[in-house]
TORTORBA-407974 format. One record per residue: residue number from 0; residue in three letters; x, y, z of N, C-alpha, C in turn; chain. Coordinates in steps of 0.001 Angstrom, whole numbers, plus 500000, padded with zeros to 6 digits. Atoms other than C-alpha are relative to their C-alpha. Layout:
N
NODE    k    r  n.east  n.north    n.up  ca.east  ca.north   ca.up  c.east  c.north    c.up  c
NODE  NUM  ala       X        Y       Z        X         Y       Z       X        Y       Z  A
...
END
This chain:
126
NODE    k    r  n.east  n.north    n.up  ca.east  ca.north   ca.up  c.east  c.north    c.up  c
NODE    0  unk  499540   500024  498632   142201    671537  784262  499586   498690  500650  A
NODE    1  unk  500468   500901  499826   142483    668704  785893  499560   499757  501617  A
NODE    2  unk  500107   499393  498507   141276    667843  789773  501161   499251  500720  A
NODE    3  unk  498910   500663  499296   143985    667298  792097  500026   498956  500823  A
NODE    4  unk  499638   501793  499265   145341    663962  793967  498871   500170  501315  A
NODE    5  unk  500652   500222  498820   143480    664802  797107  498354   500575  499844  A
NODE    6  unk  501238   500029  500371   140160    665711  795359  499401   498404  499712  A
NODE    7  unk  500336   501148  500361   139874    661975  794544  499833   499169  501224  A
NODE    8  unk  500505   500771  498505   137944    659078  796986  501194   498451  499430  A
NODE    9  unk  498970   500907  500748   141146    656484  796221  499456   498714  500768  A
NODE   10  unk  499790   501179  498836   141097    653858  799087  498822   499080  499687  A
NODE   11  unk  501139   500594  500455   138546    651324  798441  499188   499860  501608  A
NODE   12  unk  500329   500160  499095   137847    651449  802243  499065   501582  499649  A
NODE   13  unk  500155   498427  500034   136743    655516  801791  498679   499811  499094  A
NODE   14  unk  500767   500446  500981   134969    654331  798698  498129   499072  500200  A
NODE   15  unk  500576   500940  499237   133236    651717  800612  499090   500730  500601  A
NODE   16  unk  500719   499314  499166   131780    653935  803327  499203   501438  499301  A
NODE   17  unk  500999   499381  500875   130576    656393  801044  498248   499035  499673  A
NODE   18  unk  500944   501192  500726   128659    653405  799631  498442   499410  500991  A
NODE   19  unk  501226   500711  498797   126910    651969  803027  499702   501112  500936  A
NODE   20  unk  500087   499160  498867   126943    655041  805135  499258   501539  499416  A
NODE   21  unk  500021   498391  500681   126548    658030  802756  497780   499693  499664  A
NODE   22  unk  501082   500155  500374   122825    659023  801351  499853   500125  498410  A
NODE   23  unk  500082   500486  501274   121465    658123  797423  499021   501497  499892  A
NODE   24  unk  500761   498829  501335   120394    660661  794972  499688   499676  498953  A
NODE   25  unk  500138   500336  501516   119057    659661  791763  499869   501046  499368  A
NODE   26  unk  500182   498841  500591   119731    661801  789104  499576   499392  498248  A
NODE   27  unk  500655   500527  500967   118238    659652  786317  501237   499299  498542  A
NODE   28  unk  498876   500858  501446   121401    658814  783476  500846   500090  501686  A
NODE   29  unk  498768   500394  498962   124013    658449  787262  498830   500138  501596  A
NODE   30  unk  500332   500047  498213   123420    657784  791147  500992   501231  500830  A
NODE   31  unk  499030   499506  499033   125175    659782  793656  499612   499751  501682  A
NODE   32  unk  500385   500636  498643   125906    658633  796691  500990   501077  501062  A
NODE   33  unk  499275   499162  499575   126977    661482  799286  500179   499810  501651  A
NODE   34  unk  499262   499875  498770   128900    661851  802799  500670   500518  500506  A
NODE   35  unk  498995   499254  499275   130153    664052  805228  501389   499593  500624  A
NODE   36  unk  498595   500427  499480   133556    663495  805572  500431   499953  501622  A
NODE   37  unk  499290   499527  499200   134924    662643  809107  500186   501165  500610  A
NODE   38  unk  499151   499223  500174   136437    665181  811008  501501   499132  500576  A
NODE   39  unk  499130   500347  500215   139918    664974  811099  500694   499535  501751  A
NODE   40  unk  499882   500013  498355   141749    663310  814798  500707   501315  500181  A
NODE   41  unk  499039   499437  499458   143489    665974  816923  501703   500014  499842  A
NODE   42  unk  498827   500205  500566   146800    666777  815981  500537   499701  498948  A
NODE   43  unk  500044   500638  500796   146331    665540  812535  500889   501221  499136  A
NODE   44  unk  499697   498734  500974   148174    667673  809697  498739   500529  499100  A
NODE   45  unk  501268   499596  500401   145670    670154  807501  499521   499255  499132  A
NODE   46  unk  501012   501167  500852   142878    668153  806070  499738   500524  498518  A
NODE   47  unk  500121   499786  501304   141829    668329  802528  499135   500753  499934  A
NODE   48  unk  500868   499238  500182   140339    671153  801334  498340   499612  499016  A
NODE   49  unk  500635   499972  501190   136893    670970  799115  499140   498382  500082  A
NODE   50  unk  500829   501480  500164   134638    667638  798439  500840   499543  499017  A
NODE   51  unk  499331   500860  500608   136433    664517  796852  498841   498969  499649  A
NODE   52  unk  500939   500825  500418   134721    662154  794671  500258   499062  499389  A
NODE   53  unk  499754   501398  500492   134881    658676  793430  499258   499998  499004  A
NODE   54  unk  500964   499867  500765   133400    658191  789984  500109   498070  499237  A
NODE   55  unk  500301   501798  500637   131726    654145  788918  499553   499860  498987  A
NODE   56  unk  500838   500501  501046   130890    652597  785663  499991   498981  499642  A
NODE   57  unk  499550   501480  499964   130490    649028  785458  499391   499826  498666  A
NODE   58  unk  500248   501172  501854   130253    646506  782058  498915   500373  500486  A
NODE   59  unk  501164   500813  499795   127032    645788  783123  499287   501284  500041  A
NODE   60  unk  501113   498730  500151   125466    649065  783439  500288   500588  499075  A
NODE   61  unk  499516   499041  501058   127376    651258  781092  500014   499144  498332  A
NODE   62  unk  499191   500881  501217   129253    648934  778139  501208   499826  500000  A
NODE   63  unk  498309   500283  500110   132565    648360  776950  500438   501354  500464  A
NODE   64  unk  499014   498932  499473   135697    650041  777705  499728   501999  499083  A
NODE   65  unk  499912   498034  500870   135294    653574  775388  498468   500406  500774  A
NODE   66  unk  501044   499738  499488   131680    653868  776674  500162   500330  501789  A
NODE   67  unk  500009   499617  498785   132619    653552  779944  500786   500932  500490  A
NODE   68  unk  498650   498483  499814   135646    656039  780163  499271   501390  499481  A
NODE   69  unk  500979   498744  499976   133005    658564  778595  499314   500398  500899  A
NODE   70  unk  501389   499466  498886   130378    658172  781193  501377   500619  501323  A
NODE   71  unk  499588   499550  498863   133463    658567  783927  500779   501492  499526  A
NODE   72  unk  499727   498108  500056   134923    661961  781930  499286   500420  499884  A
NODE   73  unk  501739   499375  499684   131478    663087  781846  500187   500478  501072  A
NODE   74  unk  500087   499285  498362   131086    663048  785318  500750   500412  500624  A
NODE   75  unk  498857   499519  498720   134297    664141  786844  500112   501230  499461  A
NODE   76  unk  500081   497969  500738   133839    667600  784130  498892   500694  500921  A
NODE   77  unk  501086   499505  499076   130825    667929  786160  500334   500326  500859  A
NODE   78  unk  499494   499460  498762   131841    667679  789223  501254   500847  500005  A
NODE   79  unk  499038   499491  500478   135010    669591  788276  499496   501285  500333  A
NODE   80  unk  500171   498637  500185   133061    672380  787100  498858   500568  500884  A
NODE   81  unk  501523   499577  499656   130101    672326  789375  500709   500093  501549  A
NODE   82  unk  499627   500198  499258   131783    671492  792572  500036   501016  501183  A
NODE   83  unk  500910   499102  499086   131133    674858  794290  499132   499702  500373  A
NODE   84  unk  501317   499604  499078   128121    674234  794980  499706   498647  501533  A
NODE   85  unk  500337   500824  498372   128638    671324  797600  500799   500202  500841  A
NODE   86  unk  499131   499426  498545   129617    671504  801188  501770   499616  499737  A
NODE   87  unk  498542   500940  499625   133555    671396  801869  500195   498686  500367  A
NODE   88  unk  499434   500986  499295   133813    668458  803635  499314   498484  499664  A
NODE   89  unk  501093   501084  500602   131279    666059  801271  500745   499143  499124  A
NODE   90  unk  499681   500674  500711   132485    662938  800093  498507   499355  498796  A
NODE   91  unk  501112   500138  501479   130562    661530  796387  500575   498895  499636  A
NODE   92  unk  499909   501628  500762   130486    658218  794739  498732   500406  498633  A
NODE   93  unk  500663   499956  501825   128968    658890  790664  499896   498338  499717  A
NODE   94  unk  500225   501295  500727   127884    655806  789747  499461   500033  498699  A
NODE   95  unk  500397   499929  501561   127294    655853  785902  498715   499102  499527  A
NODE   96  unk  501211   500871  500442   124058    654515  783947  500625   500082  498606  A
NODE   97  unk  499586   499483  501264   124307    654183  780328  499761   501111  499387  A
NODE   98  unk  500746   498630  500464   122049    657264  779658  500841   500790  500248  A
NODE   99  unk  498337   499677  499544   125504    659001  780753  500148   500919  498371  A
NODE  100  unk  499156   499731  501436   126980    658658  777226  498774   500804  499078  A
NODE  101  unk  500849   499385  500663   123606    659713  775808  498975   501126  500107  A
NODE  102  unk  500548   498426  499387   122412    662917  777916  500550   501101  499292  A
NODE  103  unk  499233   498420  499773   123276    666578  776610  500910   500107  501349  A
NODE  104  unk  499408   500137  499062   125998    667179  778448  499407   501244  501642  A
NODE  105  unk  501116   498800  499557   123502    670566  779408  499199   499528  501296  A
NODE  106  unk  501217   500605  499420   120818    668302  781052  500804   498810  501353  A
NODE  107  unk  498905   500616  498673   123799    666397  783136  500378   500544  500743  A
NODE  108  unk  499707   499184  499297   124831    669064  784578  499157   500776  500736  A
NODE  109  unk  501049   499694  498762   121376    670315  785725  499394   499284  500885  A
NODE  110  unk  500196   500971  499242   120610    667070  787198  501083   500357  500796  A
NODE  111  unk  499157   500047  498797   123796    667527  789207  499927   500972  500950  A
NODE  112  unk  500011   499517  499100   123523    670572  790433  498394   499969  500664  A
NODE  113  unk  501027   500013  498856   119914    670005  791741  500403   499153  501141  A
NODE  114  unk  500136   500487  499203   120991    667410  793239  501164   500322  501335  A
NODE  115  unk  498839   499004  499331   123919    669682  794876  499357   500546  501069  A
NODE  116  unk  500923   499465  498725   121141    671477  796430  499467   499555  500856  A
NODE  117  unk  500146   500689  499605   119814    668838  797468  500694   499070  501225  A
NODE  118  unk  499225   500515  499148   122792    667513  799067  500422   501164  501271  A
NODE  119  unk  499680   498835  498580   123635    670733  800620  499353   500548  501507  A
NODE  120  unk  501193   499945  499320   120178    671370  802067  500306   498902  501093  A
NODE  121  unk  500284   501175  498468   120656    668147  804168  501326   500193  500980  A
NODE  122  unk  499332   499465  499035   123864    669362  805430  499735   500936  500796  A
NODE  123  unk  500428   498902  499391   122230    672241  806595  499113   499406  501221  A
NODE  124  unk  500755   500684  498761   119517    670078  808739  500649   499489  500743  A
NODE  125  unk  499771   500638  498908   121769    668199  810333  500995   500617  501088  A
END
């Protein structure tokens, strides 16, 4: 299953503000960088349901091209399959490490969702 067009952070502006505005999570093989989406102006048509996420893996951190297309289907199965557990309205930026390609995919997925809780919890404070 794959996630749909409006689950994805496309715009490099969207992308962006995740980046300088949102808050950092380290989850030891990826970063995540998270943000409450906006709300939407008045009058707007219905907004996107669910959290959308941008997923990064650069040469320089990851490796070549096959290495790096692993670390980013890695993480978008994650978030895919984990994705309940963060708020509706939370934008995500995955930034890939190399430890990515070389985690259980087990031990990736419990790093994420702590840090789910983590993210959620601070929606809750504010």
């Amino acid at each position: 299953m794959r996630l749909r067009p409006e689950q994805h952070l496309r715009r490099q502006s969207d992308i962006r503000a995740v980046r300088e505005q949102g808050a950092r999570t380290d989850c030891g093989a990826f970063t995540i960088w998270s943000r409450p989406r906006p709300a939407a102006p008045e009058g707007a048509p219905p907004g996107r349901i669910g959290p959308r996420v941008g997923v990064v893996a650069g040469t320089a951190a990851v490796g070549g091209a096959v290495l790096r297309n692993r670390a980013k289907r890695r993480l978008r199965e994650i978030f895919r399959q984990q994705q309940h557990l963060l708020p509706g309205d939370c934008d995500l930026l995955l930034v890939a490490r190399r430890a990515v390609v070389g985690w259980r995919f087990a031990e990736l997925e419990a790093k994420f969702a702590g840090a789910c809780a983590r993210i959620a919890g601070r929606k809750k404070d504010a």
